[in-house]
C-alpha positions as CSV (number, residue, x, y, z in Angstrom):
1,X,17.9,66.1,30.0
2,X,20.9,67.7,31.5
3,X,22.4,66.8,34.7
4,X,22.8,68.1,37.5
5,X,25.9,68.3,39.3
6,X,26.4,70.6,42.7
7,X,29.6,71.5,43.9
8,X,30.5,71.5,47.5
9,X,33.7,73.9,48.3
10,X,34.5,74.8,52.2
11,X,34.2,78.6,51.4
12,X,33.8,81.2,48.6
13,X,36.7,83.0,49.7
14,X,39.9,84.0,47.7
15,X,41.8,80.8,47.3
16,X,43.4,78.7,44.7
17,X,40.2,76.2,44.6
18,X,37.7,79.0,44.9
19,X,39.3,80.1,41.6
20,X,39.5,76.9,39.9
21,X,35.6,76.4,40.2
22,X,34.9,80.4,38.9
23,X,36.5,79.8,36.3
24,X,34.7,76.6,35.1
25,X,31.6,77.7,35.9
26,X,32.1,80.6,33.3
27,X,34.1,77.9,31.0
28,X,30.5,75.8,30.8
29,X,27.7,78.8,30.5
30,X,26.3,77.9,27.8
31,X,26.9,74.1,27.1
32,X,23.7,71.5,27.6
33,X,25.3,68.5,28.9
34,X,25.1,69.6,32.7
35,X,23.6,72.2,34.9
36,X,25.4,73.3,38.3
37,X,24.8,74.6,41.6
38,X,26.8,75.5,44.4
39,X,26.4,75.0,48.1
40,X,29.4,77.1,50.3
41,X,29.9,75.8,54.2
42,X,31.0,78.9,55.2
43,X,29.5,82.6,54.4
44,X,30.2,85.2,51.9
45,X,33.3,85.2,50.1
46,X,34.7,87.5,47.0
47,X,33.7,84.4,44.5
48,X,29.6,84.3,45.7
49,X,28.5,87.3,43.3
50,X,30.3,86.2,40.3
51,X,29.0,83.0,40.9
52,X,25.6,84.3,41.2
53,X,26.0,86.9,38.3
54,X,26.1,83.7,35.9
55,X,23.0,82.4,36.8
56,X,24.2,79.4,39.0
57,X,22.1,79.0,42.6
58,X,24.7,79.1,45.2
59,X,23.6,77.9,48.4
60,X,25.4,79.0,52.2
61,X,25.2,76.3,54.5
62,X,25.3,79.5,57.6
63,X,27.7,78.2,59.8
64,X,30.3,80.7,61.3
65,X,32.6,78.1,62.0
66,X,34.0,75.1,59.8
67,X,32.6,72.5,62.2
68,X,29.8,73.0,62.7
69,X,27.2,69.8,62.8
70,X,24.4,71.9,61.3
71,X,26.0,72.0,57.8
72,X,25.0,68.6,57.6
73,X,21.9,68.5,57.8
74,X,21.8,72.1,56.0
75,X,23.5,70.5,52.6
76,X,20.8,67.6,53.2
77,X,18.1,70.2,52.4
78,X,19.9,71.4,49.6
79,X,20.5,67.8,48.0
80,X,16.9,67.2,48.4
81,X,15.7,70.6,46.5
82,X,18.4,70.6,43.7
83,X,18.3,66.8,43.5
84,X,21.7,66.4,41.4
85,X,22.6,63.6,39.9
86,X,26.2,64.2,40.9
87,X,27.7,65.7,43.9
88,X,31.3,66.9,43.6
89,X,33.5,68.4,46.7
90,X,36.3,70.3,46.9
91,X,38.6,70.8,50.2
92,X,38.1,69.3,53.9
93,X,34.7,70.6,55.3
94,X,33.5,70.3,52.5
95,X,34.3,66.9,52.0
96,X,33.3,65.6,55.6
97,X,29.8,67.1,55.2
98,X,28.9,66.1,52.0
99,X,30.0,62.0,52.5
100,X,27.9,62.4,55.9
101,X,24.7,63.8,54.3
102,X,24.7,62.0,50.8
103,X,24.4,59.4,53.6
104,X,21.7,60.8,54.9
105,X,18.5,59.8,52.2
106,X,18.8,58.8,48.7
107,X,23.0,58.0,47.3
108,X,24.5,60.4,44.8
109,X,27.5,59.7,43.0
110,X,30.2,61.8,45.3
111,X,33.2,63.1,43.4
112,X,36.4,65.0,45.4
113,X,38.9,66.7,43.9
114,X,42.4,66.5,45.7
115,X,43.6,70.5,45.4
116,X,47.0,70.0,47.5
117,X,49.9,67.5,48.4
118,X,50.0,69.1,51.7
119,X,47.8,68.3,54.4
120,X,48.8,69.1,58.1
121,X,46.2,66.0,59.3
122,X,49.1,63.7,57.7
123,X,51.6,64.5,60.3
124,X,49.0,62.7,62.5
125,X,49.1,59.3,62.2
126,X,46.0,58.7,64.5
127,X,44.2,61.2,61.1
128,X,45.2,57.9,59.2
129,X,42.7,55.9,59.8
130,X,39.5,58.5,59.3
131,X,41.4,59.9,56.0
132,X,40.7,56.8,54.7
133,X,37.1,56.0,56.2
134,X,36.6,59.8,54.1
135,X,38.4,58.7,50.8
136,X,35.7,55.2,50.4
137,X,32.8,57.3,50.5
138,X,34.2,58.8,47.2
139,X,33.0,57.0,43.5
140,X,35.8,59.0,42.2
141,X,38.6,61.1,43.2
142,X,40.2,64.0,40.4
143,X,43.8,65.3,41.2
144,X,45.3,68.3,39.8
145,X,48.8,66.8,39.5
146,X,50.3,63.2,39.2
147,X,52.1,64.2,42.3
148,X,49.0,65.2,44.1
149,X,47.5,61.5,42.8
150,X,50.6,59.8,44.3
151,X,50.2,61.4,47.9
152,X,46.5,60.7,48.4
153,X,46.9,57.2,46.9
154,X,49.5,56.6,49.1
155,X,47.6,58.3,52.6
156,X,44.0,56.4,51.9
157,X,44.9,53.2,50.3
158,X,42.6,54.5,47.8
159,X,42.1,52.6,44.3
160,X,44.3,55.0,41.8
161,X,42.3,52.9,38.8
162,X,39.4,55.2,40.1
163,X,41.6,58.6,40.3
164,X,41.9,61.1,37.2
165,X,44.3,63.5,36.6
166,X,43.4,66.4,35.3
167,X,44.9,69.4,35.7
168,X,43.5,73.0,37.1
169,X,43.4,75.8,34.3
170,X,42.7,79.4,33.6
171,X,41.2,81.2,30.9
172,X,44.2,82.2,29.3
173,X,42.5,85.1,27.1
174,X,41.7,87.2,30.1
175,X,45.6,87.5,30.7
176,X,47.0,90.2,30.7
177,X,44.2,92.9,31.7
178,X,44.4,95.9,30.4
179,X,46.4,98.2,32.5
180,X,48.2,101.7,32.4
181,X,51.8,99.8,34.0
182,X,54.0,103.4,33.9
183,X,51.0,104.8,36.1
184,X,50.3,101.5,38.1
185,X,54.1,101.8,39.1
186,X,53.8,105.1,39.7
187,X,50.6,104.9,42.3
188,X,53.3,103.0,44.0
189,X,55.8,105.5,44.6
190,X,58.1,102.9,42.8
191,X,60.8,104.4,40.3
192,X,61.7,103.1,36.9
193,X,64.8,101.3,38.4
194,X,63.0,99.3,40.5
195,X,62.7,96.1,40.0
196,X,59.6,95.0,40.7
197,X,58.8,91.1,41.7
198,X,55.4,89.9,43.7
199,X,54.0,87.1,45.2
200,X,50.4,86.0,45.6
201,X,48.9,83.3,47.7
202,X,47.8,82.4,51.2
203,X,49.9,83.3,54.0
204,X,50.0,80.3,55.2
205,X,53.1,77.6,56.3
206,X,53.2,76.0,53.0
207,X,54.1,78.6,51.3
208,X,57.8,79.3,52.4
209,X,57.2,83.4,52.9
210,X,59.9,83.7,55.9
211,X,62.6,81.8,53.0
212,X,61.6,84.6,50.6
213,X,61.8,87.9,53.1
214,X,65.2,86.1,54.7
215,X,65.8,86.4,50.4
216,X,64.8,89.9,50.3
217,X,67.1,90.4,53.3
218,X,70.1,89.4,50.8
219,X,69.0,91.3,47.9
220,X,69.1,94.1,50.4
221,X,72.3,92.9,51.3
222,X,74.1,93.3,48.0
223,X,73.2,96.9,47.4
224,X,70.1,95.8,45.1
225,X,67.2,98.3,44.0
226,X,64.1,96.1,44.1
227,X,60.7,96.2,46.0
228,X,58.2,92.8,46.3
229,X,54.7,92.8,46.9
230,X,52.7,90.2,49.0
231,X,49.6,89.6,47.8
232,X,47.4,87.8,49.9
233,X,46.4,87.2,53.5
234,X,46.5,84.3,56.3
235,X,47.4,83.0,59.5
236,X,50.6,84.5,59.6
237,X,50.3,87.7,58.2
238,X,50.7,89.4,62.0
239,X,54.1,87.2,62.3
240,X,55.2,88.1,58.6
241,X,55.0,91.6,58.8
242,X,56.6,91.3,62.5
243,X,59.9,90.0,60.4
244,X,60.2,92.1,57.7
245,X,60.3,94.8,60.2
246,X,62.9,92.6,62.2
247,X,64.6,92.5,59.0
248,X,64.7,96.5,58.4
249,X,63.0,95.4,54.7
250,X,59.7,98.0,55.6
251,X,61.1,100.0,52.7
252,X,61.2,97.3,50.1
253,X,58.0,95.1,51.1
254,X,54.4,96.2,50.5
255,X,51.7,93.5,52.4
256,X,48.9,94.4,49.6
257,X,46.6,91.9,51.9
258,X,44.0,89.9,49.8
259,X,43.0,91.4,46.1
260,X,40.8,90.6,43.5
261,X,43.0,92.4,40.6
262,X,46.1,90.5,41.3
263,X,46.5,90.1,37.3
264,X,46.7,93.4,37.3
265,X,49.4,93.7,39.5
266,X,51.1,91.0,38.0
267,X,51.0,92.7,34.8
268,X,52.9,96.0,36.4
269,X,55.4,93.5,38.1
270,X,58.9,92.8,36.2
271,X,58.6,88.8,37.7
272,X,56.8,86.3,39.9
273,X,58.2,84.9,42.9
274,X,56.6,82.0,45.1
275,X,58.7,80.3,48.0
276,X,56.3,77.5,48.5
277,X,57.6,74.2,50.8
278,X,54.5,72.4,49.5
279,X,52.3,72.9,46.7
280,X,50.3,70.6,44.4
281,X,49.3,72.8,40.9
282,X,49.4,76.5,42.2
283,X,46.8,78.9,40.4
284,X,48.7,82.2,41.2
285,X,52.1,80.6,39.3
286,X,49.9,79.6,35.9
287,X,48.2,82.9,36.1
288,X,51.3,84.9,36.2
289,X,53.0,82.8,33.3
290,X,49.4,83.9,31.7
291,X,50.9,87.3,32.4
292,X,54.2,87.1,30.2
293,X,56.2,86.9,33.6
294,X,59.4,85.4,34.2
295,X,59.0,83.5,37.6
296,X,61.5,82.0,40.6
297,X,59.8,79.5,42.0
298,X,60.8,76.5,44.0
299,X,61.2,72.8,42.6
300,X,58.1,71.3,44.5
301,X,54.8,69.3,44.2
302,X,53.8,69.7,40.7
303,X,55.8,72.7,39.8
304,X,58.4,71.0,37.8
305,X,55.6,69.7,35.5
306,X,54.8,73.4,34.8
307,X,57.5,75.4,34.9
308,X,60.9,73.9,32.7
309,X,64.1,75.6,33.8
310,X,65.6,78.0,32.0
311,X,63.1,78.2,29.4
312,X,59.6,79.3,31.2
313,X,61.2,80.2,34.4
314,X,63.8,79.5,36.8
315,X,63.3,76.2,39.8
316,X,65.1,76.7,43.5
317,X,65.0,74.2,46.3
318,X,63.2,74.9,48.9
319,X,63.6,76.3,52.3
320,X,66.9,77.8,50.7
321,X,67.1,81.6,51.2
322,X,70.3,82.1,49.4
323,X,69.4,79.7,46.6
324,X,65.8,82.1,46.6
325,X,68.1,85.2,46.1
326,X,70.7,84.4,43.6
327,X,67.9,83.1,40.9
328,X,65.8,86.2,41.7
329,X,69.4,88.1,41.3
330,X,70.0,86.6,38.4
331,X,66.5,87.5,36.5
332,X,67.4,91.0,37.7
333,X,70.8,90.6,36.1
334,X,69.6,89.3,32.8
335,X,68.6,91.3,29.7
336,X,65.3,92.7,29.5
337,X,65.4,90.7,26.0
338,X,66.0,87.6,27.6
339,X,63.1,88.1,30.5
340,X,60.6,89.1,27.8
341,X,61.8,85.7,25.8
342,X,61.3,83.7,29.1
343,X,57.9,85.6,29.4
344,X,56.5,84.6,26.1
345,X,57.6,81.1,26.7
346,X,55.4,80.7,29.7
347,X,52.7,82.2,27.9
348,X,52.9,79.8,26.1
349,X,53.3,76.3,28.2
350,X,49.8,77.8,29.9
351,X,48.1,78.0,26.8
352,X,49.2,74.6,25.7
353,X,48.8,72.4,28.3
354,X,46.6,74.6,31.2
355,X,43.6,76.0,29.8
356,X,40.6,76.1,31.7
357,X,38.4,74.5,28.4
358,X,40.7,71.3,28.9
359,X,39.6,71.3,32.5
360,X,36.4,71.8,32.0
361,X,36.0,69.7,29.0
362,X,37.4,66.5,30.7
363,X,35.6,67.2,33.7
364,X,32.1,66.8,31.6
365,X,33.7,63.5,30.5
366,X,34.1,62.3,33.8
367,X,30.6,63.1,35.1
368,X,29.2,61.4,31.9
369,X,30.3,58.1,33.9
370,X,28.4,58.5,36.5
């Protein structure tokens, strides 16, 4: 028989994990070595119907708030009526509710991915201490990134013989969509001299957005005709938009708030931009190379295993605004030629080493163990 394996993810919401697990639920329809469910701590969330649409139960723990006791004992009932044969978590709440309920009754095998390098509980050294109570309640931990293993390893004292590596991926075929870019552009009241970049992620501290606005600012600066999309939304969305007004940049920044056809506006984009001070294995910068797009991105977490500079895109420190602006000045500069060669290139590096089949297919390995 097939096991069963249920995954436990914080929310279904727009996120880089959220996406991960989409996109290997689709990548195993079909295959007879597991069956899958899915239990959400928190409500709704743009992922739950697609989930649903492929015939996977997904389960909402109805809590309003991330703590929230009653999840406990919520994701108990759910372990006792899917009895899986493997339970495997995915970000914080998640995490903390489903060591404290495979507790509860018989023990599952309890597998946690590590999604991130950045983790604001380690600039608490009294988090220490419980970080590592959480990490020996896991059989086996999966990081998306060598640099993602090295940080956790390091924080928990955890074994890293009973860590995998194994990298997030996207179904590179979907990329690009399909999409009328002279009339996308034009919806935007965008000429064809603009240069066009975006950005998509979570705005959120990690990912560097006052750096690349204060790089805007420069562009601006230096007489260039260029507009940048945000795409995405977060805690500091209210203080974001607050600068670029500060910054007089209302005219050259769009805040396109969360989307579910980013691709799409990727694809009508001239480049890729992402600021990030931390990052582990972003989804939004290997679905843009998916896109043909020439990316600026900085030269952190496991970004310099993705993107090689100068050939599939360009690497900046972070927290540098002026290093930001000269590379995304420079892509501006280059040929059009030269972009469309750096394009095809990161095409390329995604569909050789990030594919979601790899992902999913190594995955299946790993829950063979258990």
């Amino acid at each position: 028989m097939a096991r069963k394996v249920l995954h436990v993810i914080a929310s279904l919401r727009v996120g880089g994990a959220q996406s991960v697990l989409a996109y290997l639920l689709r990548q195993w329809r079909g295959q007879s070595r597991c069956q899958f469910a899915v239990a959400a701590v928190l409500p709704g969330g743009q992922f739950m119907p697609m989930i649903e649409a492929m015939g996977v139960p997904v389960y909402e723990l109805g809590v309003s708030v991330p703590y929230d006791p009653r999840a406990i004992w919520r994701l108990r009932d759910v372990l006792r009526r899917e009895q899986p044969d493997i339970i495997h978590c995915h970000l914080f709440y998640a995490n903390l509710y489903a060591a404290l309920a495979n507790r509860m009754g018989q023990r599952r095998p309890l597998i946690y991915t590590e999604h991130s390098i950045w983790n604001r509980r380690r600039n608490l050294a009294f988090m220490r201490p419980f970080d590592r109570w959480l990490a020996r309640q896991f059989d086996h931990v999966v990081a998306v990134a060598e640099i993602a293993k090295a940080r956790f390893v390091e924080w928990t004292g955890y074994d890293p013989g009973r860590v995998t590596v194994i990298p997030n991926g996207i179904a590179v075929e979907d990329f690009p969509p399909v999409v009328d870019v002279p009339a996308q552009r034009a919806a935007w009241s965008f000429s064809p001299d603009d240069f066009v970049f975006i950005t998509v992620g979570r705005l959120a501290p990690p990912k560097g957005l006052p750096y690349l606005l204060r790089a805007a600012r420069r562009l601006a600066d230096a007489g260039r005709r260029f507009h940048l999309l945000i795409v995405g939304d977060g805690p500091l969305r209210p203080d974001l938009e607050e600068l670029a007004g500060a910054l007089e940049l209302t005219s050259q920044v769009t805040f396109l708030g969360a989307r579910s056809d980013a691709p799409v506006l990727m694809t009508a984009s001239d480049a890729f931009v992402l600021a990030s001070e931390w990052e582990a294995l972003p989804m939004a910068l290997l679905e843009a190379m998916a896109c043909y797009k020439p990316a600026v991105v900085t030269h952190v977490g496991a970004i310099p295993e993705v993107v090689r500079h100068g050939e599939d895109g360009l690497l900046v420190p972070p927290a540098d605004a002026e290093a930001l602006a000269d590379a995304m000045a420079l892509l501006m500069d280059m040929p059009a030629e030269e972009r469309r060669r750096i394009g095809l290139a990161a095409r390329r590096r995604v569909e050789e080493a990030y594919h979601i089949r790899q992902t999913a297919e190594r995955l299946l390995d790993l829950y063979d163990q258990f």
